[in-house]
C-alpha positions as CSV (number, residue, x, y, z in Angstrom):
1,X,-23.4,46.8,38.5
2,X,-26.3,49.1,39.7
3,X,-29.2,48.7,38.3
4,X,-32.2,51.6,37.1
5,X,-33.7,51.9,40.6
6,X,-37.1,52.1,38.5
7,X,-36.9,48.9,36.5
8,X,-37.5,45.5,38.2
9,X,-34.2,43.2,38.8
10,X,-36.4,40.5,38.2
11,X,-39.4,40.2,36.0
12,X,-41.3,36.8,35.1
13,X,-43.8,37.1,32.4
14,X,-45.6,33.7,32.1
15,X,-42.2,32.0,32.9
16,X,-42.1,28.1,33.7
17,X,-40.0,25.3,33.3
18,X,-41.1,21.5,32.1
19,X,-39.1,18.8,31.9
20,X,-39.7,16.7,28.6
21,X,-39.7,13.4,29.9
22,X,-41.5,10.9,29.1
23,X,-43.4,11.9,30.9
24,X,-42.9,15.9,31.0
25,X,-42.2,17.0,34.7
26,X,-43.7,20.6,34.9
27,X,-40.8,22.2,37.5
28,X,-42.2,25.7,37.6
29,X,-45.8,26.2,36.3
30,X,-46.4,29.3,34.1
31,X,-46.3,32.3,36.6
32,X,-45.5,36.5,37.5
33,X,-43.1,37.6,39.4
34,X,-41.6,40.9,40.1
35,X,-39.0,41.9,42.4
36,X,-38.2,45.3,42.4
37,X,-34.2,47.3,43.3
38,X,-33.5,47.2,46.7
39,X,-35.7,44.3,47.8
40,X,-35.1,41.1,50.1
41,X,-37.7,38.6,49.2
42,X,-37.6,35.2,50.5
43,X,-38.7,31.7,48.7
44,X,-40.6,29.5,50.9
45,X,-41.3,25.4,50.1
46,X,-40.5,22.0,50.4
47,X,-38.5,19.3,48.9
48,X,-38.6,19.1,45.5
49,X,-41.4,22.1,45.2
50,X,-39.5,24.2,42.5
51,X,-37.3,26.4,44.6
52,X,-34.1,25.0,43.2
53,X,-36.0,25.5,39.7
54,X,-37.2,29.7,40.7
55,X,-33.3,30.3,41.7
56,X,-31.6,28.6,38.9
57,X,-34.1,30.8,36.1
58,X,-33.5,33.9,38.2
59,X,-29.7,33.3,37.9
60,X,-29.2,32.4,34.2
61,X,-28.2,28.9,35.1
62,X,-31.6,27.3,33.4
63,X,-33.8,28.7,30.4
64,X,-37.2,28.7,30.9
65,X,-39.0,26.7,28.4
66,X,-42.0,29.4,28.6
67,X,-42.6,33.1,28.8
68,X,-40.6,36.0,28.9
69,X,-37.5,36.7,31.5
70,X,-36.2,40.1,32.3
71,X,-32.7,40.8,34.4
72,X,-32.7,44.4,35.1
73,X,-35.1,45.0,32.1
74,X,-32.8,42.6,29.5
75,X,-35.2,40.1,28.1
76,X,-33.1,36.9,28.7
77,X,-34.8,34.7,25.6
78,X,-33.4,37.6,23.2
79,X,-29.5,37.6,24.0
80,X,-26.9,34.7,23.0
81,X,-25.8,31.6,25.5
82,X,-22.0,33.8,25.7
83,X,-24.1,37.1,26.1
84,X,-26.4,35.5,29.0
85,X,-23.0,33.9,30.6
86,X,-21.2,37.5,30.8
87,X,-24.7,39.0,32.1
88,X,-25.2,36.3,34.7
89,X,-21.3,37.1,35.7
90,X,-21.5,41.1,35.8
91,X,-25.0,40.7,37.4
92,X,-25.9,38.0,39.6
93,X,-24.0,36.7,43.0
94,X,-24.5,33.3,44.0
95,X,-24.0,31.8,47.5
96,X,-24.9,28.5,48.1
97,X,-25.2,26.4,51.3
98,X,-22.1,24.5,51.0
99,X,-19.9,27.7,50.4
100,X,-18.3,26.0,47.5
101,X,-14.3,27.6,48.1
102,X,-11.2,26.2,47.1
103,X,-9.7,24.5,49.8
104,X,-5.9,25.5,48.8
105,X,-6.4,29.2,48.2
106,X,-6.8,31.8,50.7
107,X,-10.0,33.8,51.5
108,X,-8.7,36.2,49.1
109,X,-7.8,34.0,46.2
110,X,-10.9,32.7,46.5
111,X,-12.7,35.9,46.1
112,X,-10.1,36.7,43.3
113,X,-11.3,33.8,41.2
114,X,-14.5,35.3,40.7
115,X,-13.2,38.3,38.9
116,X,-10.2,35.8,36.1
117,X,-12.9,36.2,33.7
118,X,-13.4,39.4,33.7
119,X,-11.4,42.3,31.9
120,X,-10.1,43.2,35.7
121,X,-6.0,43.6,36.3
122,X,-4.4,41.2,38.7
123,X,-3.5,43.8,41.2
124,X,-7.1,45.7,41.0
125,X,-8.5,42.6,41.4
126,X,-6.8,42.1,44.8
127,X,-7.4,45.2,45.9
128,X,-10.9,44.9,45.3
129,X,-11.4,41.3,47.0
130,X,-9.5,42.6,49.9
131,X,-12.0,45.8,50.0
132,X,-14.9,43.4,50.0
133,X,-13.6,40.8,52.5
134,X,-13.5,44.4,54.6
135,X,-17.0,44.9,53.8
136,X,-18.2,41.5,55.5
137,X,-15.8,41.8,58.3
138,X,-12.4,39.2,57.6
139,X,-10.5,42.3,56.6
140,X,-8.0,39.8,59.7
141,X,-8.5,36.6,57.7
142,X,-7.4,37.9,53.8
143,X,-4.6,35.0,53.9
144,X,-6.7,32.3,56.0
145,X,-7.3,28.9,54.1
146,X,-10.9,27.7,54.2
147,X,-9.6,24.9,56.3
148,X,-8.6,27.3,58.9
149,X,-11.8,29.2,59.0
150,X,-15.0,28.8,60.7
151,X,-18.4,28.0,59.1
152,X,-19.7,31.4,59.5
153,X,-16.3,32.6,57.9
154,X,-16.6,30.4,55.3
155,X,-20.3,31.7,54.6
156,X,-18.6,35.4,54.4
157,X,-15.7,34.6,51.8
158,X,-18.7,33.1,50.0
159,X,-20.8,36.2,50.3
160,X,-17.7,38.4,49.3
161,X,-17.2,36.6,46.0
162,X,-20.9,36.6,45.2
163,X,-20.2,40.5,45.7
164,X,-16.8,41.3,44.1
165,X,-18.5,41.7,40.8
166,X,-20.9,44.2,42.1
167,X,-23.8,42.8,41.1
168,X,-27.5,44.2,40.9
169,X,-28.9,40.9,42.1
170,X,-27.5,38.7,45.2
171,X,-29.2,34.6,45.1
172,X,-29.3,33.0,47.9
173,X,-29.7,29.0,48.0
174,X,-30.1,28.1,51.7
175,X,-27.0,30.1,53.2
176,X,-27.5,29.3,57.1
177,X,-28.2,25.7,56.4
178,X,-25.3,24.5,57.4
179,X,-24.4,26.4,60.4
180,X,-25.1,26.3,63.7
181,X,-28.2,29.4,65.1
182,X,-25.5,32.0,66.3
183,X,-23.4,31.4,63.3
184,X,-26.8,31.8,61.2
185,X,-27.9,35.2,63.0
186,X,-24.6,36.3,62.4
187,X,-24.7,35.5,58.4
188,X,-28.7,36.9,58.5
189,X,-27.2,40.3,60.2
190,X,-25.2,40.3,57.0
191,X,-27.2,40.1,54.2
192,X,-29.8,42.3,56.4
193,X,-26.4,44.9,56.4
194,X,-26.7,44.1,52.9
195,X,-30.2,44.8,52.0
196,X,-30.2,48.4,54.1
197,X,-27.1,49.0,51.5
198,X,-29.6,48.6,48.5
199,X,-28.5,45.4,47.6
200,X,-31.4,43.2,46.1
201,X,-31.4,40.2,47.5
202,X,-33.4,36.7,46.7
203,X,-33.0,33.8,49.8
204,X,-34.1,30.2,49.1
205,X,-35.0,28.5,52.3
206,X,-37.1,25.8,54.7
207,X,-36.0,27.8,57.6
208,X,-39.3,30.3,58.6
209,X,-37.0,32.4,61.2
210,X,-34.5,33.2,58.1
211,X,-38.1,33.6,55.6
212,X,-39.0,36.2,58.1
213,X,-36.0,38.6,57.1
214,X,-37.8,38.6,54.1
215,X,-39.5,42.2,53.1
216,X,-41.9,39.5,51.3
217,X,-42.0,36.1,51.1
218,X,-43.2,33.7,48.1
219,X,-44.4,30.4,48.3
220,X,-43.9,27.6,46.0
221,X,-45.3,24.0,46.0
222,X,-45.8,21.3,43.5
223,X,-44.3,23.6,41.3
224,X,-47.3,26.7,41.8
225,X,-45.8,29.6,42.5
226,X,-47.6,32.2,45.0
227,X,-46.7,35.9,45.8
228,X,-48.6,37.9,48.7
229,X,-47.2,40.9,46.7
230,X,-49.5,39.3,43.6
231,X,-52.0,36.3,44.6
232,X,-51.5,33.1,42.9
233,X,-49.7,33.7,39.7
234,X,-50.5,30.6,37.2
235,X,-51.2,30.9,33.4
């Protein structure tokens, strides 16, 4: 779903996360952050910093307990948990490092799946996921099982169901970080493909080769956000 080229895909206004506890655990501090259509920004930190944390806010799968969050301009806090569920399917892609397919459906099923919940016909749905399987080059692998399929594949059946919806907004949770460097490059040359598309697209990672695709990249430690684009962001 395209979003108003004018209106941030992301907006944080004072947004953080803390973890009650005893004692409370402050995951993300209080901070900005704006990532406009079209962009590739990277997230940058280590262990346990709050990248997780940043990525699961952005993608609807945890509330922040402070501020304001805005998906393509929708403030998040005002909407219902079914509302936020069909935004975060219509909206966001996911891809995670450990591809996360069903190992007894084909590369197509698999793609398919992402679209069951959605008001989408059984035939238009596979000719969509066969259309974006094409996109990321398996258009020969449609009716491979995962099992049969390299890591790299595997990677691009990921990144075809994180598409299928035609999202505004493509998340990234370390995607090369379980391949080997040429399978990586290959997956990076993708989501770079991706990005000169329009396609706005947010990459958690350690790695600073894969940071470096970035058109920015943001920092996090101990929680503290920090954006070149902005300075240090903390309320």
């Amino acid at each position: 779903m395209k979003a108003d080229e004018r209106t941030p895909v992301i907006e944080f206004r004072g947004v953080g996360l803390t973890y009650p506890g005893p004692p409370a655990v402050a995951a993300l501090h209080p901070c900005d952050l704006r990532i406009g259509c079209g962009e590739f920004v990277t997230v940058v930190g280590p262990s346990g910093s709050g990248k997780s944390t940043l990525l699961n806010i952005a993608g609807l799968l945890d509330t922040p307990t402070q501020g304001t969050y805005l998906l393509d301009g929708i403030d998040t806090k005002a909407i219902s948990a079914s509302h936020l569920a069909a935004l975060r399917g219509q909206r966001v892609g996911f891809v995670f490092q450990a591809f996360h397919l069903l190992p007894h459906r084909t590369a197509q099923e698999n793609v398919e799946l992402a679209m069951v919940y959605q008001s989408i016909a059984r035939r238009q749905r596979r000719v969509r996921a066969a259309a974006v399987l094409e996109r990321v080059g398996l258009a020969h692998r449609v009716a491979a099982l995962p099992t049969q399929l390299s890591g790299g594949e595997r990677q691009r059946v990921a990144v075809a169901r994180a598409l299928v919806a035609e999202p505004s907004l493509l998340l990234c949770d370390e995607p090369t970080g379980n391949l080997d460097s040429a399978t990586a490059a290959a997956v990076l040359d993708l989501l770079d493909g991706l990005h000169r598309e329009g396609m706005t697209v947010v990459v958690i990672t350690h790695d600073p080769q894969v940071a470096a695709h970035g058109q920015r990249t943001v920092t996090i430690r101990d929680g503290v956000l920090t954006d070149p684009g902005q300075g240090r962001v903390v309320v």
